[in-house]
C-alpha positions in Angstrom: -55.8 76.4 -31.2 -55.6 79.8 -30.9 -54.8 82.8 -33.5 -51.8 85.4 -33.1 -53.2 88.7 -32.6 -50.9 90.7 -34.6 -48.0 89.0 -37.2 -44.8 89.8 -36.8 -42.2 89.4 -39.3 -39.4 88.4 -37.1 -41.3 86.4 -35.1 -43.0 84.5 -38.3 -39.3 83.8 -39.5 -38.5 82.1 -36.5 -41.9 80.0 -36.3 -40.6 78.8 -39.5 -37.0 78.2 -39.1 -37.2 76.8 -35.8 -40.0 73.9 -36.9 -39.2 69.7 -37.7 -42.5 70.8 -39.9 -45.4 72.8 -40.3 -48.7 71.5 -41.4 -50.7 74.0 -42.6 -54.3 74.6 -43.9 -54.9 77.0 -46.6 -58.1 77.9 -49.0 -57.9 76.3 -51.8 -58.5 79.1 -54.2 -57.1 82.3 -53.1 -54.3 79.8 -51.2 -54.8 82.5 -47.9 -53.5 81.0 -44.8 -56.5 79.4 -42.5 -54.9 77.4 -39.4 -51.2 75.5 -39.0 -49.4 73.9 -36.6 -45.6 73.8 -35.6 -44.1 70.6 -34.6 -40.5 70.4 -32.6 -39.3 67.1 -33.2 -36.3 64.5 -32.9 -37.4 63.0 -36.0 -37.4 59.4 -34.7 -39.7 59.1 -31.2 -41.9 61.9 -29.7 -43.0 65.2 -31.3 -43.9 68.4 -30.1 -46.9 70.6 -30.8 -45.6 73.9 -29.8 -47.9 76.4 -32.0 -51.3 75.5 -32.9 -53.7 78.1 -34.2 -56.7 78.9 -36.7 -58.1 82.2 -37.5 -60.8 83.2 -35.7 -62.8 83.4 -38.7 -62.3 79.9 -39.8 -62.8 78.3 -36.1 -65.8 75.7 -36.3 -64.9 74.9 -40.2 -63.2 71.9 -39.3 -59.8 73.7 -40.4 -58.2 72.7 -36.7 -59.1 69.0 -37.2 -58.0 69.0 -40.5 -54.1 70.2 -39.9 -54.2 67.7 -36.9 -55.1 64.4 -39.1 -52.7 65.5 -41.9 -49.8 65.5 -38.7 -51.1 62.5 -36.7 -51.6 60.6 -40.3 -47.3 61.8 -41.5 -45.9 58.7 -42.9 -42.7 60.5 -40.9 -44.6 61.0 -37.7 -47.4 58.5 -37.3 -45.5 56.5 -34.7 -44.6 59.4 -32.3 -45.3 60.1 -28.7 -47.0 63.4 -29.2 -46.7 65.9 -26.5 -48.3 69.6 -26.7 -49.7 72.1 -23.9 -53.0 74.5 -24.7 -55.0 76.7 -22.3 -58.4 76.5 -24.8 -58.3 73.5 -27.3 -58.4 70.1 -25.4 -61.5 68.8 -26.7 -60.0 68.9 -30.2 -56.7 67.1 -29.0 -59.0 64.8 -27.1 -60.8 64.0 -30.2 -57.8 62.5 -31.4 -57.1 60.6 -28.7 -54.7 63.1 -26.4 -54.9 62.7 -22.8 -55.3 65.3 -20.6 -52.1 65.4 -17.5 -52.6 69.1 -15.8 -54.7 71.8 -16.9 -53.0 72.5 -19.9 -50.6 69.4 -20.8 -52.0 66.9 -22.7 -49.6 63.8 -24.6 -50.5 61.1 -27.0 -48.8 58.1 -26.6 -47.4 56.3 -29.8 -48.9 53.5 -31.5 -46.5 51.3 -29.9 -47.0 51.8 -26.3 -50.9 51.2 -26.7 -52.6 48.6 -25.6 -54.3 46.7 -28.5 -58.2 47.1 -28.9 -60.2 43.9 -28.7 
């Protein structure tokens, strides 16, 4: 997950407009923005990642893994094939079980199409 450089109103609108949802991370006290992810979605079968990010100065706190369990964990989502693409952040995704397929494409199949553990 990566930070934007610079926010842009415009931009920030459609980040929001465009999502299914947003999962976001914020400090508790001062409620300042940390991390959040965007998720494209048809609301029944896969889900798409398609903006990830943490600010820099919050990377390594745990804030990345944090957004990603609150998503993966979604009463509304916990079933979903889960599909994303990141140039930097694919030992995070791996961590929760997203498989790499190219150098930046990496999926998560959905509960159902797992083999069972045993």
């Amino acid at each position: 997950m990566t930070a934007p450089s610079r926010p842009d109103r415009r931009a920030g609108r459609g980040f929001l407009c465009s999502a299914w949802k947003i999962y976001a991370a914020r400090e508790p006290d001062s409620g300042q923005l940390l991390g959040a992810v965007r998720v494209s979605s048809d609301g029944v079968a896969y889900g798409y990642i398609a903006d990830g990010f943490v600010f820099p100065e919050h990377r390594g706190d745990g804030v990345g893994s944090a957004v990603l369990e609150c998503l993966l964990s979604d009463i509304d989502a916990a079933d979903f094939r889960w599909m994303l693409h990141t140039a930097d952040a694919q030992p995070l995704y791996s961590w929760f079980g997203f498989v790499a397929y190219g150098p930046t494409y990496m999926e998560r199949p959905s509960r159902h199409s797992r083999p069972a553990s045993g």
